[in-house]
N, C-alpha and C positions, 0 to 999 in steps of 0.2 A: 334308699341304697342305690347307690349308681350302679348303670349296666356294665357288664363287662364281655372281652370276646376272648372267648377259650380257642386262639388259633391253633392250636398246635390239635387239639380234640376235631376241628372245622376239618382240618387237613388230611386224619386220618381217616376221616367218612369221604372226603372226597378221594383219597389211594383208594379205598375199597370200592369206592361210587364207581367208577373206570373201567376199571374191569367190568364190574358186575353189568353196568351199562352197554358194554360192547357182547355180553354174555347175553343181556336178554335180547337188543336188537337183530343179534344173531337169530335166535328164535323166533322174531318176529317176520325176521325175512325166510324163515324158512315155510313157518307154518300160516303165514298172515301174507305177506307183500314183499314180491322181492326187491321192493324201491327200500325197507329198512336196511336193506345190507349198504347203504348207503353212508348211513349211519352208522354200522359196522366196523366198517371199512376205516371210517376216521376215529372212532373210540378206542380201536385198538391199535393206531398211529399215536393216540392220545396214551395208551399204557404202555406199550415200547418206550416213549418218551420220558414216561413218568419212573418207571423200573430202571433206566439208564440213569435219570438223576439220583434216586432214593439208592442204591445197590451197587453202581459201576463208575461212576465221575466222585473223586474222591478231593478235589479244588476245594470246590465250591460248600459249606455247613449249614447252609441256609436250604440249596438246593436236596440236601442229600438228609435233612430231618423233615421238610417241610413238600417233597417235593414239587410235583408242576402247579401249585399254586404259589411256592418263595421266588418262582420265576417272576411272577404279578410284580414281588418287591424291588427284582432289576429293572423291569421295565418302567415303573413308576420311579426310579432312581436317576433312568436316563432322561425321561422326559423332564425331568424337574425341573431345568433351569425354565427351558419352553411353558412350562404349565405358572412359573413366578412370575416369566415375565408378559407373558402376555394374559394374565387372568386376577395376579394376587397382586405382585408390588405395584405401590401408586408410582406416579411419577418422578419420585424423586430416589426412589431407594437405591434402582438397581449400580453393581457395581460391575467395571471401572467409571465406566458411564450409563444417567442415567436417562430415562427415557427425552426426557428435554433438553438435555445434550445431541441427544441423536438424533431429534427429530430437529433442529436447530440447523445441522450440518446436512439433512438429508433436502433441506427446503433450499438451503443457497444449493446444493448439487445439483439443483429439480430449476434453477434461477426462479424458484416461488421465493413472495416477500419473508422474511422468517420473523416480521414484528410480529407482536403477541396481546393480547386483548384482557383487560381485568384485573391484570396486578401481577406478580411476581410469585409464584410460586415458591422461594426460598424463604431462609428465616432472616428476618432483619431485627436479630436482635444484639448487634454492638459485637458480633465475633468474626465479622467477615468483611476482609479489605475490598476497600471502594477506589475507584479512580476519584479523583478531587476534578471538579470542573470550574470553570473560570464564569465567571460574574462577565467577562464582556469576552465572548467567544467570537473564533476569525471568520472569516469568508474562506469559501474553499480554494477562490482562485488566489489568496493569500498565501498560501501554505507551498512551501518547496517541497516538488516530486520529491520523491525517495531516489537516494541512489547511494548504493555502498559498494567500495572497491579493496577487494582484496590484493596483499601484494603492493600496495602501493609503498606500505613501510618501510621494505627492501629495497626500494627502486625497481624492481622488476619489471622487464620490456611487456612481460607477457600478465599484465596484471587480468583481475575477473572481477566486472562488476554487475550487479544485481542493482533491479529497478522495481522490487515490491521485497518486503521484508519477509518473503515464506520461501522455506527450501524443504520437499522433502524430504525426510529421514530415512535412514539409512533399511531399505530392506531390500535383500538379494533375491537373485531370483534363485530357488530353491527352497528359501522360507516362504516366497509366492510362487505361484505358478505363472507361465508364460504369456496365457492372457491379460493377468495383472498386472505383469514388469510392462506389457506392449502400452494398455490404457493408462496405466499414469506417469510413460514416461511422453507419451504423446498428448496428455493430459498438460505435462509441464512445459510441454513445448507450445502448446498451444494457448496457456497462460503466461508466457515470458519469463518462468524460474527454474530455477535447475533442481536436478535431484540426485540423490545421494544412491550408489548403486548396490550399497550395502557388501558383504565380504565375500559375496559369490565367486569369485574367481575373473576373468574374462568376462565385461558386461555386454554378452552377446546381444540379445535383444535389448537393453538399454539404446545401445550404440545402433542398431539398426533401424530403431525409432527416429534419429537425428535428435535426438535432445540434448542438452547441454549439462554434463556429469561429473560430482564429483565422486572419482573414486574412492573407495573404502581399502586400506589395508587392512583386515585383520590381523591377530596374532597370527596363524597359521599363512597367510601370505596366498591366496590363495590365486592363480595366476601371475605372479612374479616370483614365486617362492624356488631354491633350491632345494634338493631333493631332505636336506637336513633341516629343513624350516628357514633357513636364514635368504636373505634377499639377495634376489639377483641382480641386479645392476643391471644389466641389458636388457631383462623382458619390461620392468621398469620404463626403461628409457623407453623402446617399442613402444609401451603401451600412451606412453604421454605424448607422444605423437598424434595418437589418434585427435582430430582436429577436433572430437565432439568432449575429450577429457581436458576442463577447464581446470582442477583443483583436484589436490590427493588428498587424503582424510587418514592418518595413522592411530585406527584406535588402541586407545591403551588399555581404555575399562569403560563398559556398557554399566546402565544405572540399574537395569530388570536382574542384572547378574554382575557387581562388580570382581571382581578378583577372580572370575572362572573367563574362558575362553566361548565364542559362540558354540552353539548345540544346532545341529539339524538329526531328527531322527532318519534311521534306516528308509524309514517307510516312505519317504517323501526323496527319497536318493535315484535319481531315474539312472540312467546310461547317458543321457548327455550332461547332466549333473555330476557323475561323476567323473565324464571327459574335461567338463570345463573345469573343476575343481581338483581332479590329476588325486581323487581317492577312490576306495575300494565301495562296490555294492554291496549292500547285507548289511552293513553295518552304521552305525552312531558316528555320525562326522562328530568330535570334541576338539574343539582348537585349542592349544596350549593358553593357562591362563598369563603369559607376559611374553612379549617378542625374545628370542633367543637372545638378539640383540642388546635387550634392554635389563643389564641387571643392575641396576642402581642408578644415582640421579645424570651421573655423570657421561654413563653410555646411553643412556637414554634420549639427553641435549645430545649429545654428540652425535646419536642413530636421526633426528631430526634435522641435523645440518646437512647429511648424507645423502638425505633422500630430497631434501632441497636442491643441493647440487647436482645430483642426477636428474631432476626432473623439470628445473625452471619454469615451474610454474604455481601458483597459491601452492604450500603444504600446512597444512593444518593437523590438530590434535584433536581425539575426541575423550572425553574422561568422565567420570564419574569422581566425584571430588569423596576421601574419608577422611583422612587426618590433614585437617587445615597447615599444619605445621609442616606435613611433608611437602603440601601445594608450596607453600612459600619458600623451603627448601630446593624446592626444583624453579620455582621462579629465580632464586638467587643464585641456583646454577647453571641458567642460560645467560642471566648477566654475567656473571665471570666468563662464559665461550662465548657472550656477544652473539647466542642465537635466541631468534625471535619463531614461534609459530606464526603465520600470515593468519591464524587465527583459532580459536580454543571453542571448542567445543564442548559445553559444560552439559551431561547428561544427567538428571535427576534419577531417585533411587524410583519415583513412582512410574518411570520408563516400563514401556512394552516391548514385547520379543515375543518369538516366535517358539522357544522352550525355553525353561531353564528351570534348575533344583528350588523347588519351594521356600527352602531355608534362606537363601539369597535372593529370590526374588520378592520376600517378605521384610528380612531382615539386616539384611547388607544397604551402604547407601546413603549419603547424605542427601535428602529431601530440595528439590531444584531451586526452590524461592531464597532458603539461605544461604546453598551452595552457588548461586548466581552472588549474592549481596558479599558472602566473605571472600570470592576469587576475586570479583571486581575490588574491593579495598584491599585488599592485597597487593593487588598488583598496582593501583594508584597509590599505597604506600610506598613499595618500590619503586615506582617514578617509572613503570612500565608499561601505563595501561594503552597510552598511543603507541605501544610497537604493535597490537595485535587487536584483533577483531574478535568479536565472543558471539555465538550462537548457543541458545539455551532451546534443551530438549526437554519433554518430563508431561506428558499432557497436557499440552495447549494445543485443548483441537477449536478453542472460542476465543474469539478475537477480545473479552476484556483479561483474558489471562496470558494472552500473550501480550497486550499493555501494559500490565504489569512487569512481568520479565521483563521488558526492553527497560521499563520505568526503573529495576533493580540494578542493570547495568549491560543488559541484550543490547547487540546492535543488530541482531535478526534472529527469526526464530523458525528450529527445525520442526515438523510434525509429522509422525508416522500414520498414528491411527486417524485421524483427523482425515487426511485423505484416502484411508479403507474404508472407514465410513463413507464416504463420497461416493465409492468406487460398490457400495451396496451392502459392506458389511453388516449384520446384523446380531454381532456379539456373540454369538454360539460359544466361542472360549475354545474352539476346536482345532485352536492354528497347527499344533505339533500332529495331529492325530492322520494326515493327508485327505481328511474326512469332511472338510470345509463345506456349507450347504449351499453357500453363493459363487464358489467356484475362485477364489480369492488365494486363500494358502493351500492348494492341492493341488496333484497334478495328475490325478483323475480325470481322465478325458470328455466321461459323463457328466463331470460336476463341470469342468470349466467349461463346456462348450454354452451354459446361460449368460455368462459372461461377456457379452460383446464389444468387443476392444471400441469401436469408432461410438458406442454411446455412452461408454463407461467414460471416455478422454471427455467428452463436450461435460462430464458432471466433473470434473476436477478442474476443466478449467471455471466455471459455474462456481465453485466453490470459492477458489482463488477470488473472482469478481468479486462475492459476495464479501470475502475478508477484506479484501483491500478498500471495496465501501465504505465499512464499518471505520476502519483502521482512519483513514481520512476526516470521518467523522468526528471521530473522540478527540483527533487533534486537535482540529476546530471546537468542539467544545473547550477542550483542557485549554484553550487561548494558545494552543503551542503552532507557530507557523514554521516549522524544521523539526524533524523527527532527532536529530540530533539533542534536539534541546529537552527532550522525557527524559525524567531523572524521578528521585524519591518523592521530591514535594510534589507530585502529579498523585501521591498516594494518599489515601487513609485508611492507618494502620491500626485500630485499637489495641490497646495496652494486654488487653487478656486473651489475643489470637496467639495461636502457636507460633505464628512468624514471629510477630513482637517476641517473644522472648527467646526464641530461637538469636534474630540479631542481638538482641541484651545481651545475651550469652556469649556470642562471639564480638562484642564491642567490649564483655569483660575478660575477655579469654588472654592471659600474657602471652601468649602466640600471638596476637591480631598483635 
């Protein structure tokens, strides 16, 4: 017969145990040694505690049946990811990413070699897309540098071109803290690419880094906005002055949360967080989930013409793609106004953030590999795809998955977590909570002062190096000497992967 543990009977011998324990110590120091009152002293610290959970705290049902020992059950609740990941999951488990992910991105940060020794750790069993290599691969000094210019489809004086295919993604400072925005905006400048300043309002420290930024509109407008949410035209214009804002970014919908507006909680809302962002303390920043601006397909082209005019310089869209049908509805309504984004930024649903309602960050979302494959023929069915440039977001923190993307129809690719990890991340999952342990999303003075801006920037750019190695590499294997030339046949898809039939799907869809 198997053992079993009667916790609830354990429980009530240790309520009784407490007291009684602080009852004899008592005695012991009186009549024995007065060093037991020692032990006194903490037993009946020990039963105040336990009498306020079982009798006065009315939350908590675990605490208030089981007392100060169902406390054991939170604390082993909190430790638990800590106690999986560093003791139980093998190396392949953990989620979003998993140990060999991490340690992959943590070795080009460190510029150690990240080759690996004895075989592949994954399954190769016919379910997982490979890059297709070439039978007579190039020389490296064969292969033409990267270079892609935004703006150029318009004719614009003030066009922006990028000379390695990586831009950070979009994260403000607020959802990081100050040490973070300083090291990876100096991180970016220090590897040649720019970064995205996310919807903070005013990229204060962005811009006093000297890096090269594209800004983010939010829904809420955060920094150019009038007092109704709608855009102002002139702090607009102000801000695209600034000599270090190369490109605007007007997001429509995030993939970690399509259809809701960015979240920053209270707790990460300082005083100058809420100067730069022109909101209230105490409270849940919610952004509206769609620009004032934008209610239907037609104001929406139309709010992208606007902000082009106003700001003559790259504007670009960010989205999260759902109904294919509406994408192509709003593709064939900037052909009728003759406007073009300088370039689309297509967010997958397995995108990260800094908070957002569980039900959308699970279940909202078209998945970035098809949503990459149906925007791109879409829009090469409309005879549209040279007006605009596509950057795909969605976890690509390793350079064969962002070969992929660029292979589905990417001409560069953005990554968020890929460079936190750089920057020391170690997955705790604690970004909303201001509770961060590397000093990354908090703005805890304690926590981010381990964070040192001038060694955290030399791992990102370290990283960078390391991708754009790799990236150079696979060219030359695939035989491709112009990055322009990576397309689908650089892939292999088998027939029973979720992609295969995901594109199936949308190659049979009478929308496509």
């Amino acid at each position: 017969m198997a053992a079993s543990i009667n916790l609830h009977k354990i429980s009530r011998f240790a309520n009784l145990a407490i007291p009684s324990m602080a009852v004899l110590f008592f005695l012991g120091g009186h009549f024995v040694s007065f060093y037991f009152h020692f032990l006194t002293v903490t037993f009946l610290l020990l039963t105040v505690v336990n009498l306020f959970y079982l009798y006065i705290q009315k939350k908590h049902t675990i605490l208030r049946n089981f007392g100060i020992l169902g406390q054991a059950r939170y604390i082993l609740e909190s430790i638990g990811p800590e106690m999986r990941q560093y003791l139980f999951a093998n190396d392949t488990e953990e989620r979003p990413f998993n140990r060999i992910e991490r340690s992959e991105i943590y070795r080009k940060a460190k510029g150690i070699d990240s080759a690996s020794s004895f075989g592949s750790q994954l399954d190769f069993d016919n379910s997982e897309i490979k890059v297709r290599h070439s039978m007579y691969p190039v020389d490296r000094e064969n292969i033409k540098d990267f270079a892609l210019t935004f703006g150029e489809e318009r004719g614009l004086e003030n066009t922006y071109t990028i000379n390695k295919p990586y831009i950070i993604s979009a994260m403000s400072y607020g959802a990081l803290g100050k040490n973070a925005v300083q090291a990876l905006t100096r991180g970016a400048r220090m590897a040649g690419i720019p970064i995205n300043t996310g919807e903070g309002g005013t990229p204060k420290y962005h811009m006093d880094e000297g890096g090269e930024l594209i800004f983010q509109m939010g829904t809420a407008k955060f920094g150019v906005r009038n007092d109704d949410g709608s855009l102002n035209d002139e702090k607009l214009r102000k801000l695209c002055a600034e000599p270090s804002i190369k490109m605007i970014e007007i997001k429509l919908s995030q993939g970690a949360k399509p259809g809701k507006g960015g979240l920053l909680p209270k707790e990460k809302i300082t005083q100058e967080i809420s100067d730069l962002r022109g909101v209230p303390l105490g409270q849940d920043v919610v952004s509206p989930a769609h620009h004032i601006e934008c209610m239907c397909k037609q104001s929406t082209v139309a709010f992208i013409k606007r902000v082009q005019d106003v700001c003559m310089i790259p504007v670009g869209v960010k989205i999260c793609i759902g109904k294919t049908s509406e994408f192509r509805d709003m593709v064939r309504e900037m052909k009728a106004q003759n406007v073009f984004p300088d370039f689309l930024a297509i967010d997958g649903a397995e995108g990260g953030t800094g908070a957002a309602p569980k039900a959308f960050m699970d279940g909202y979302g078209m998945p970035l590999m098809p949503a990459l494959f149906s925007a791109n023929k879409i829009l090469t069915e409309e005879g549209v795809r040279g007006r605009m440039k596509i950057i795909a977001a969605g976890k690509l923190i390793n350079s064969s998955k962002q070969f992929i993307a660029l292979a589905l129809g990417a001409d560069a690719i953005y990554s968020a977590r890929g460079f936190m990890l750089s920057l020391g991340c170690i997955q705790a999952m604690l970004c909303g909570n201001n509770t961060c342990p590397v000093g990354i999303t908090t703005h805890d003075p304690s926590l981010q002062k381990g964070l040192i801006v001038e060694e955290k920037a030399k791992r990102i750019a370290n990283y960078v190096k390391g991708l754009e190695h790799d990236f150079y590499e696979m060219l030359a294997a695939s035989g491709i000497k112009d990055a322009k030339d990576i397309n689908m046949d650089q892939l292999y898809i088998p027939d029973d992967t979720a992609l295969a039939d995901q594109i199936n799907a949308l190659l049979k869809n009478a929308n496509l």
